[in-house]
Structures are given as C-alpha cells and as structure tokens.
C-alpha positions, -999 to +999 in steps of 0.1 A: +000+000+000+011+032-009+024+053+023+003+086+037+033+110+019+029+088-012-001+093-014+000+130-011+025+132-034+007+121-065-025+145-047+000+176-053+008+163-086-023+165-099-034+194-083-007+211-097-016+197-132-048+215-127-036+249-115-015+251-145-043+236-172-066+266-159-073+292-181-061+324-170-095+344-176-111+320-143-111+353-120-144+343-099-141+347-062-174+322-060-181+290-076-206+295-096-216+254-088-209+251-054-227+228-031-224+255+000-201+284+009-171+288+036-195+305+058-227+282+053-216+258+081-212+265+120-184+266+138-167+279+103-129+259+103-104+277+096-073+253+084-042+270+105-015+269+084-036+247+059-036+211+072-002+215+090-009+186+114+001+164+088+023+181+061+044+209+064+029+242+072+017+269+044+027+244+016+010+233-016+006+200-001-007+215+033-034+238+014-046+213-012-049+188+016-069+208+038-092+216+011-098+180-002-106+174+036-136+201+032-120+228+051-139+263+049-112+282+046-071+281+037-050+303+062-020+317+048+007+341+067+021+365+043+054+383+043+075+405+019+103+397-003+131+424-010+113+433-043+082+437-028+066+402-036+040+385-012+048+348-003+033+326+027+053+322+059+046+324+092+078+345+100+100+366+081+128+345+095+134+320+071+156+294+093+127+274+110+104+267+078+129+268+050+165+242+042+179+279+038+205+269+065+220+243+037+229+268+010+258+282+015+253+308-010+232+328+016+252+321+046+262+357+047+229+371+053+223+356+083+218+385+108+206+398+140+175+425+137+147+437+160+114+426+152+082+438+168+106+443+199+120+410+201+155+403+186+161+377+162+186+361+144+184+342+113+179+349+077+148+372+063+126+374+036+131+411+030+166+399+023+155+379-002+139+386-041+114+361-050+133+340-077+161+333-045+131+323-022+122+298-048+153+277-044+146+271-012+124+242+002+101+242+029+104+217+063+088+212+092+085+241+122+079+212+152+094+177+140+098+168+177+061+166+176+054+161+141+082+138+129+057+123+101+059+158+088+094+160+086+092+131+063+081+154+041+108+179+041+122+197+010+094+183-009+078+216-016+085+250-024+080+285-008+045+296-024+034+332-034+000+346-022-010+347-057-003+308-063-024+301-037-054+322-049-050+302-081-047+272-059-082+275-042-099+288-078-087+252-093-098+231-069-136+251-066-141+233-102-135+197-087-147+200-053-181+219-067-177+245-036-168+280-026-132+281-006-126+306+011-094+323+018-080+339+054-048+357+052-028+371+080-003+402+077+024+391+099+045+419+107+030+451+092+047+482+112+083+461+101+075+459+067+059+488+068+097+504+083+114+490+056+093+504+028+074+472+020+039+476+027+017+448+023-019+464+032-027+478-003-009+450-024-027+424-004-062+443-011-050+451-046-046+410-053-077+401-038-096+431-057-076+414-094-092+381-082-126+392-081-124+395-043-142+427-038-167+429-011-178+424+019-195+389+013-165+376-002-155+346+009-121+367+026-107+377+059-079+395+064-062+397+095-036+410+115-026+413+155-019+452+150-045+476+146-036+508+127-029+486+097-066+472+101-080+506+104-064+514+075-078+482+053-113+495+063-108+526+042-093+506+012-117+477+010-148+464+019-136+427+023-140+418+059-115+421+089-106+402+120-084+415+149-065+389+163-057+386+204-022+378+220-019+380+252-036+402+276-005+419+291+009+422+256+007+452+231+001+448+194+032+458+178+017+488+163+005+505+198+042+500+210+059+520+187+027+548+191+030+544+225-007+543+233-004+518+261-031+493+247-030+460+256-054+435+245-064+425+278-078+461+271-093+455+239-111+424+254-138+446+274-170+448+265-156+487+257-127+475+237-145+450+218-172+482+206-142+500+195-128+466+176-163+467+158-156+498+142-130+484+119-134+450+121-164+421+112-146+390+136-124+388+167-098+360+167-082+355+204-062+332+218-085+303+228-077+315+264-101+346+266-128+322+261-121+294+289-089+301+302-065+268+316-064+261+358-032+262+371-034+226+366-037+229+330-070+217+332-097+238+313-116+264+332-146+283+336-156+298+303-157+339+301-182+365+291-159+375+262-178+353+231-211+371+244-192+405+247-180+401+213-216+392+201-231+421+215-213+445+191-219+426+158-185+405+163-179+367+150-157+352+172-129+327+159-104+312+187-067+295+176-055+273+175-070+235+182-039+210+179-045+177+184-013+166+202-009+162+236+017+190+243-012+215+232-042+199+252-059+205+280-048+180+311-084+157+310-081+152+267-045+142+265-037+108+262-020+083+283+010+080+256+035+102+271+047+113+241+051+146+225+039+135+195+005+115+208-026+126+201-052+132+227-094+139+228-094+177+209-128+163+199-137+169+238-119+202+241-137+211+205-170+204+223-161+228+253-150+254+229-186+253+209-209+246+234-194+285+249-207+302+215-178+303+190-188+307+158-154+290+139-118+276+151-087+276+133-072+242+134-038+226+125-061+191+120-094+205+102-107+169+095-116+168+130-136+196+140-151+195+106-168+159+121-188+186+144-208+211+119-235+214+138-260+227+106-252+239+073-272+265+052 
C-alpha cells in the first residue's frame, strides 16, 4: 500500500496539473456550482496553516490537503520579499520553515534584527527577491512533535499569495464548492519600516481576483490595529483583529506608545471599538475558557457574548491535536510529544461556549462537528 506522503505526493501532482491547465480568464471569487459556501456551516474551520498537522505548514501539499478534507477556509501568513513580492510564511525569518540553513550561497545574510521588539537572528525574507526564495524548500517548524511531517521535508516550495489564490480557484471546479481564503499580515509596522507595505498590495490582489466585497468569501487579519484601520478605508472585504496575550501590546501601539494592551481591547468597551473596523475577533483560545493552574480547562468567560453584542464573530486559535497543546483531561495516556489526545472533547467545550469557527492545524476533525449547514 502506498504510504500517507505517497499518497499526497501524486495528490500535489495532480493538483498542480490543474492549476497550471486553468485558463487564465477563471477570475471568480465564487463557484458559480458550489454545493455550500465557507461561511454556510457553524463553527466555520479555519485550516491553520492549511492542514499542518500532517504536512508541512503553508505548503502546496498543506493547502490542497486541507481543502480536499472540506476545510472552509485556507490560512495563509504573508510576508514581503526584498522586491516587494507576497509569499506565505509564518515569520519573516526563514531558518525554522525553510533548508535555507544548507545553501551556503546565503550564509552571509544571516543577521541579528529587531522585530516587533523582540531580537532575532536568522535569515529574512526582505533579504531575499522572489526568484532566490524559490530555491529554497520548505520543512517542518515542530518535527519533535510532528516527525511524520518532517518526512516530508524539502518536498515543496515557498509559495506566493498569488499561487495560492490560483490554488483555491482550481480546486472550486473539482470540489463543486466556494473556498474561502483567510490571510494574516504578519508583521506590518516592520514591513511597513522598511518600505514594504503589504496592506494595499494584499487588497489590490484580492480586488484582481474578483475579491471585492464584503461577502467575499475573505478575511484579512492581523494582530496590530492601525494597519486594520487602514484596510477599512481601502476595502470592503471583511477584517478580524487577532488577540495575544492580555498583558501584551500589538506591535503597532508600542511604537505609538498608546499603552493598549489586548487585555484592554477584550472589554466589552474595547471590543465596541474593535467593531468599528473589524467584522470577527480571533483570540487566543484563552479569553474564552482560560486553563487552571493545573492545565486543566476552566470556567468559560463572558468574552464570546461580549463580542456578540457589538456585531462580532468570534474565531479562537488554535486546536492541535497533540498532547503537548491539550488541555490536562483530553491528552492521552502515551507520554509522548507527539501522541494525540481527545481535541474532539476540548472542540466540544469550545462550541458549546458560543464560538462561531476555530482555526485548526487538524481540520478533519472539527469539521466531524458542523452542527447545521445552510
């Protein structure tokens, strides 16, 4: 029998067989025969990463996978290349995601740098054009607890925000559905210091796609908030604030110096201000039942009813199946990092509290729990 990354192998062969036999002119944002929407379905499920629980993170493999599993939307980070090209990473360091470390043609632009007020050393994208960020190949970011993962590495390439657009479009036709697609800016007061922007090139691509308005099947995200305030005047596609932690500051606010934390922007005041600018929330999955000291789950909050009150959908990350991300009573008894534990029964706790969608590393499973579709 073929093996799981066999398998997957010939999947990405012939989805790329397809992206490249469809015709340019294919610019619809919908299906036009699709069987239900991204949004049609409660909790929504957001693929983290695409399915990055089993292949390596924001690749073609990951995306394609997550999609063929039903997923309602893709996720992909994006970042900026030295000539101003959007490609999906989760960082702008390239070390943890990329074989970058193995060509010694670019071991002289490994560096030190401050980013969002943490220093960091490594080799980054805006160091990089485009064609030299397509010799590189991407591995996985946890193979302690992924190791079936990093079976898989260097078997795919860096991808461009574009390719994955074209991605999703392709395989509408074959899965006879709308996909929707979630992008987060990572980074935007960095980029935004370099003179890379992203905001208005990543609204300009949607807008060429035929990603226009507000019941697109699109969210755009970020952690800061100036750079969200600003999409609101250039688009009408919608806009989710993420949540760090409380006692942190979005990246943005530090360098203002405005003092707002998102434990602030969690009040029932914050959150009206949020609705201003933005249609979702997305907080850490702590603001809705926060773990006992025990690492047991708690009580949940009044935040996903705070958040509804002002017209907010509320979308929690991120559900991991593995037992070094779960609650105490839904890990396993293998004491292993890489076992799997109950995230069904953490899923459950998550719902039953109001959520309205989840991004997950393992979509397959709380797509198992739609509750209705429209």
């Amino acid at each position: 029998m073929l093996s799981f990354a066999g398998v997957l192998v010939l999947l990405t062969i012939g989805i790329v067989t397809i992206v490249i036999a469809t015709p340019t002119a294919f610019t619809t944002a919908k299906c036009q025969a699709n069987d239900r929407g991204p949004d049609s379905c409660t909790p929504v499920v957001i693929a983290h990463r695409g399915a990055s629980g089993y292949v390596p993170e924001h690749t073609l493999g990951s995306y394609a996978l997550a999609i063929t599993m039903g997923a309602d939307y893709i996720e992909p980070d994006l970042v900026m290349t030295k000539d101003g090209q959007l490609i999906s990473r989760h960082d702008n360091e390239l070390g943890l995601t990329t074989n970058v470390a193995s060509h010694t043609e670019f071991a002289d632009r490994y560096r030190t740098q401050t980013v969002d007020s943490n220093e960091v050393s490594g080799w980054f994208t805006e160091d990089f054009t485009l064609a030299e960020i397509k010799t590189l190949r991407a591995i996985e970011r946890i193979p302690d607890i992924r190791p079936g993962n990093a079976r898989m590495d260097e078997a795919f390439q860096v991808l461009t925000f574009q390719e994955i657009i074209d991605l999703v479009k392709s395989l509408q036709i074959s899965q006879r559905r709308t996909i929707g697609i979630y992008p987060e800016i990572k980074h935007s007061s960095h980029f935004k210091n370099l003179g890379l922007p992203m905001e208005q090139l990543v609204v300009n691509t949607f807008h060429r796609n035929g990603y226009l308005d507000s019941d697109a099947p699109v969210y755009i995200q970020s952690f800061e908030i100036s750079n969200l305030k600003e999409l609101k005047k250039m688009t009408n596609l919608r806009l989710l604030q993420l949540y760090d932690s409380k006692s942190l500051q979005p990246a943005d606010q530090v360098l203002l110096g405005t003092g707002i934390t998102y434990g602030n922007m969690s009040t029932p005041e914050g959150l009206a201000e949020v609705a201003k600018y933005a249609s979702a929330v997305g907080p850490d999955k702590s603001y809705i039942i926060p773990r006992n000291a025990d690492n047991s789950l708690g009580e949940p909050t009044n935040f996903v009813n705070d958040a509804h009150a002002v017209g907010l959908k509320v979308h929690p990350y991120t559900f991991r199946a593995e037992n070094t991300f779960l609650p105490k009573e839904y890990q396993s008894d293998n004491p292993s990092k890489q076992a799997r534990g109950n995230l069904t029964g953490e899923l459950q706790k998550y719902i039953e509290a109001g959520i309205d969608g989840l991004f997950s590393d393992q979509p397959d499973i709380p797509l198992r729990m739609h509750r209705s579709c429209l």
